[in-house]
Structures are given as structure tokens and as C-alpha cells.
C-alpha positions in Angstrom: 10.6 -44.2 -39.0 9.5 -40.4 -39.1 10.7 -40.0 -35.6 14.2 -41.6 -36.3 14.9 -39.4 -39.6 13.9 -36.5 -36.8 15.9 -37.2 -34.5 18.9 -37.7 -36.5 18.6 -34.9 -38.4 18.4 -32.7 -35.2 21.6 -34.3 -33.7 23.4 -33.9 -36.7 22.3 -29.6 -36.8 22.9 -29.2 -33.1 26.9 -30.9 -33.8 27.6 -28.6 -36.6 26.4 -25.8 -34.4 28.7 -27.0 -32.0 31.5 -27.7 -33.9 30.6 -23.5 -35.1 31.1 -22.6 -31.6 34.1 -24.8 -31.0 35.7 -23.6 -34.4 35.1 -19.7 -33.0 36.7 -20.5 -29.9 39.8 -21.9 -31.6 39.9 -18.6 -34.1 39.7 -16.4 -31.0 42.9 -18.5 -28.9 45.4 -15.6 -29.3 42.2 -12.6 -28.9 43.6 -10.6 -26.2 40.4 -10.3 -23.7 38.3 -13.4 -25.3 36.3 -15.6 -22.7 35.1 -19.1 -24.3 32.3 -19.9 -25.0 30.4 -23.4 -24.5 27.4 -24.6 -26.0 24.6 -26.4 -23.8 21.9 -29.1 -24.4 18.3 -30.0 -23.6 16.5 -32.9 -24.4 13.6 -33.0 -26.5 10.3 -34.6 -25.9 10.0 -38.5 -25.5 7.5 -40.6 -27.0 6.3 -43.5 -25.2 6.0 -47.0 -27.1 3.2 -49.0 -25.4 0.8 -46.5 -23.7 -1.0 -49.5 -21.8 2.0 -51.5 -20.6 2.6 -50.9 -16.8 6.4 -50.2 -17.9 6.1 -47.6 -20.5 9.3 -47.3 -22.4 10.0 -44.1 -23.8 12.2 -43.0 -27.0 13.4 -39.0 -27.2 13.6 -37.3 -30.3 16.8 -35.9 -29.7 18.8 -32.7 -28.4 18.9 -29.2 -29.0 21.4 -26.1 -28.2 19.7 -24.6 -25.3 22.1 -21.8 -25.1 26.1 -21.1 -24.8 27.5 -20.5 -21.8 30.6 -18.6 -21.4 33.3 -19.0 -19.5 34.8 -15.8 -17.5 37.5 -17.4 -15.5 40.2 -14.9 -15.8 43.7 -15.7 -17.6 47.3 -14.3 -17.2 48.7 -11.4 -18.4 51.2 -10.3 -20.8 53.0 -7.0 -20.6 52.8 -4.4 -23.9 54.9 -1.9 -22.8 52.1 0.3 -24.5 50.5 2.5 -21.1 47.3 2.9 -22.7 46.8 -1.2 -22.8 45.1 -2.2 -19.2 44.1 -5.6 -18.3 41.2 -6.1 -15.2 42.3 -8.0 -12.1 39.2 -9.8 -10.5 35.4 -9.6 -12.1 34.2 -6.9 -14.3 34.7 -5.3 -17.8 35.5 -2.2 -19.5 32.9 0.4 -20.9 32.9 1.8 -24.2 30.5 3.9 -25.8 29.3 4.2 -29.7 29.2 7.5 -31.5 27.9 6.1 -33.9 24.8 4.7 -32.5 24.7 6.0 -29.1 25.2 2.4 -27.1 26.9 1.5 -24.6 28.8 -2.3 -24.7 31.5 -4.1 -22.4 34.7 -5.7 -23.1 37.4 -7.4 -21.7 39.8 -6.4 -24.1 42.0 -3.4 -22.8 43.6 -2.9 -26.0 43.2 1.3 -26.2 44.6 4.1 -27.4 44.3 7.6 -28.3 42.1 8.9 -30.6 41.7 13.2 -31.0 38.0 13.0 -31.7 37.3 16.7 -29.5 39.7 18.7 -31.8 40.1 20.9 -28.4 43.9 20.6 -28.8 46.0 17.8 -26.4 42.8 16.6 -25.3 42.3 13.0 -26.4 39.9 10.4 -26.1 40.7 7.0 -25.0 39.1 4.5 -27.6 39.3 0.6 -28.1 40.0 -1.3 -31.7 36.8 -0.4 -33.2 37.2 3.2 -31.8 34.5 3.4 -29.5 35.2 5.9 -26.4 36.2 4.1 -23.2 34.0 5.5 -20.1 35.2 6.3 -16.7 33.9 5.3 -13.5 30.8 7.4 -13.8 29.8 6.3 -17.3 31.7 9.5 -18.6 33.6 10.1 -21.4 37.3 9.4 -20.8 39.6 12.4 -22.0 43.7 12.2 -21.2 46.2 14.5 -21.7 49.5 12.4 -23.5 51.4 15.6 -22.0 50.4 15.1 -18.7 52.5 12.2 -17.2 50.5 12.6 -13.9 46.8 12.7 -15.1 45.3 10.1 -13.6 43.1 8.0 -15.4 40.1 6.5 -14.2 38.6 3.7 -16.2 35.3 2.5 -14.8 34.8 -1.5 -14.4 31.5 -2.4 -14.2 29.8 -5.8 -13.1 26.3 -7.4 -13.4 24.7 -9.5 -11.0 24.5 -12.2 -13.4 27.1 -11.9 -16.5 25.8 -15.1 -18.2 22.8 -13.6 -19.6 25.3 -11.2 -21.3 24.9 -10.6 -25.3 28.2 -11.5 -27.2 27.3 -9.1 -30.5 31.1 -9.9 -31.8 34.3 -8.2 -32.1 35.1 -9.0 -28.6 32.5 -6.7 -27.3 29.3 -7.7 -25.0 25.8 -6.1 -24.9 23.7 -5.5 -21.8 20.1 -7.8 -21.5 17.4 -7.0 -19.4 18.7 -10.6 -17.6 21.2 -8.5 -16.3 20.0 -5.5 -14.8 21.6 -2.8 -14.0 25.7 -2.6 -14.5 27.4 -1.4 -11.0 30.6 0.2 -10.1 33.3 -2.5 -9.5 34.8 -1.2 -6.6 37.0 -4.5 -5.6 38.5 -5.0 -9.6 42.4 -3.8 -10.3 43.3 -2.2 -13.2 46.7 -3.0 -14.4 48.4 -0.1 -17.3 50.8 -1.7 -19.5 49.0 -5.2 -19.6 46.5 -7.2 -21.6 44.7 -10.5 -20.7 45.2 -13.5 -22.6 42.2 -15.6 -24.1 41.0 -18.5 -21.9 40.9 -20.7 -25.0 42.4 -24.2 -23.4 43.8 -25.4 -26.5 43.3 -29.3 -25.3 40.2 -29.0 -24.1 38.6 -27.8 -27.7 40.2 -30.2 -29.8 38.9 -32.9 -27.4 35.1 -31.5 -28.1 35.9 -30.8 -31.6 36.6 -34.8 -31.4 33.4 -35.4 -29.6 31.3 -33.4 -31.8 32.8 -35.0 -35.0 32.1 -38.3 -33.9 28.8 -37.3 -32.5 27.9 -35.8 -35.9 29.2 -38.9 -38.1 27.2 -41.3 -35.5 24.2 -38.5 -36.5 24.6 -38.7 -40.5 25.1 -43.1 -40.1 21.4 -43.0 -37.6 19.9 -41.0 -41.4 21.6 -43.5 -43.7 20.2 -46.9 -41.9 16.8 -45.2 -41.8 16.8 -44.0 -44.9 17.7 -48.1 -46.0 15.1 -49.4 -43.4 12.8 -47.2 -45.1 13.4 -47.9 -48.7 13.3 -52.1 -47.6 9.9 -51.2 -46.3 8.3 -50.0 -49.2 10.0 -52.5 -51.4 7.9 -54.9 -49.1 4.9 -52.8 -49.8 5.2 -53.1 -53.6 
């Protein structure tokens, strides 16, 4: 009966982080940048019943969240009309650095503007929501010139070799792992001025998990109340 309270008890945790997951996705639909994220299972281990039968059967305790995938399929666009808003056409994501800590992170979100941190007089830097500098295409800080209607400005897009190993930290914004290695130069990616990219939450798609996870959780919670009876008729038996 120990094994059944277990593996209730699991499935019922790994739902609610589920449904957590599913809940943030929901919150983020109208996040201009914001890739979805998906959560993914293993099994845990299985117990056999009758160790010297020739057909073992076998019992698992259960599942766990393994880890969350997220989904970087790109989404349309929606013009601003604001020229310091860029949206990324093809793979990639923008560079921002921290003052404030010295790090660097990535984002999708293109949402910038202009923020006079250099006090060296129209030279601005371009900065995201949280006002970390966006970098150019050699990991530099990027300065503009608002008087200058033909500076040209060259925001860097970098890649990984394998972007689901990626840390979300929050806010939108991505930190590098050693899963990654090293961030390159996306030559091939299109920046777009006067654009932002949509979220990729699919609206119909959530609700259906949120469904599945409800029902999965309730199905969890009902497994823990008939074990918790079978358990009490068992040592009503005893006494």
C-alpha cells in the first residue's frame, strides 16, 4: 500500500507542476517575444510482483518532470510604428548585457529603446524593458544617435548549437549553459525595425493540457483517497 500512496502522491506533484507551467504559458499569451514552454516526463522505477514466476509482472511508481522543453517555432509579426522595436526573422536572439552584474542574457523580445546612460551628449544606448544594453554584432555595446537618421544600426543575433539546454531566468530573458557552448554570429537571421514578434502561446492547445492535467491530477488525489480507505479497512482487520 506504501507503493500506491507513492505513486499517487508523485502524480498528483508532477500535475500541479504542470498545470504551473501551463498556467505561465497562458499569463505570457500576449508577451511580445515569449516561446512556450512544455513540460516532459520519465517514468520511475518498476517493481516486479512475483520475482520467480517466468512472467514477471511489473508495477511503476509513477512519473516525474524530467525537464521543460521549449518551443521556438517563430510567430508573426505586428508592426509598432516605434523604429527602435525589431523583431528576428529565422533562428537566433538578441544580446543584452547587465550593468548591474556584468552578464550577458538573450531574448526574443525586441522591445528597445533609448536610454542616455554615457551622458556624452546625443549618444544613446539601446536598452530592453529591464534596461539592459542591447549588444551589436561583436558583443559591443550598442550606441545610436536619435539625430542621425542614417546611422546604421547593427544588432548582433546570436545562435547556439543546441538552444534547448537554454536557461529561462524570467522576464522574457534566457541565460547561456555550458549545454550550449559557445553563442555564434547569426549570419542568415533578418532583423526587421518597426516590428515585434508575437508569443507562440496556442491558445487551444493549453486549455486542452490544462484539461488533461486537471483530470490527471483529480484521477491522482481519488488513487490517495481509495488507498488511504484500503488502508484504514486493513487495520480495522488487524484490530
Amino acid at each position: 500500500m506504501n507503493l500506491s500512496f507513492y505513486t499517487a502522491a508523485v502524480g498528483a506533484h508532477s500535475m500541479q507542476e504542470r498545470i504551473n507551467i501551463i498556467s505561465n504559458n497562458l499569463a505570457n499569451i500576449n508577451t511580445d517575444g515569449y516561446k512556450s514552454v512544455n513540460a516532459g516526463f520519465v517514468d520511475l522505477l518498476y517493481n516486479k510482483y512475483y520475482r520467480a514466476a517466468t512472467r514477471d509482472p511489473e508495477t511503476g511508481c509513477g512519473t516525474r518532470i524530467e525537464k521543460t522543453d521549449i518551443d521556438f517555432r517563430q510567430n508573426s509579426f505586428v508592426p509598432t510604428g516605434n523604429p527602435y522595436d525589431y523583431a528576428i526573422v529565422g533562428d537566433g536572439f538578441f544580446a543584452v548585457y547587465d550593468n548591474s552584474n556584468g552578464n550577458v542574457y538573450y531574448t526574443r523580445n525586441g522591445q528597445f529603446s533609448l536610454s542616455n546612460y554615457s551622458n556624452e551628449g546625443n549618444m544613446f544606448f539601446l536598452v530592453n524593458d529591464q534596461g539592459h544594453i542591447v549588444l551589436d554584432d561583436n558583443f559591443g555595446l550598442l550606441y545610436v544617435d536619435p539625430n542621425d537618421p542614417n546611422q546604421k544600426i547593427n544588432i548582433g543575433v546570436f545562435d547556439f548549437n543546441n538552444k534547448q539546454g537554454i536557461l529561462l531566468i524570467g522576464n522574457n530573458l534566457y541565460e547561456a549553459t555550458e549545454q550550449q557552448g559557445e553563442p555564434f554570429f547569426n549570419e542568415n537571421a533578418l532583423v526587421r525595425p518597426g516590428m515585434l514578434e508575437m508569443s507562440n502561446v496556442d491558445l487551444a492547445l493549453e486549455m486542452s493540457r490544462v484539461i488533461e492535467a486537471q483530470r490527471a491530477y483529480q484521477l491522482s488525489l481519488r488513487m490517495l483517497s481509495t488507498s488511504d480507505e484500503i488502508e484504514q479497512t486493513i487495520n480495522n482487520l488487524r484490530g
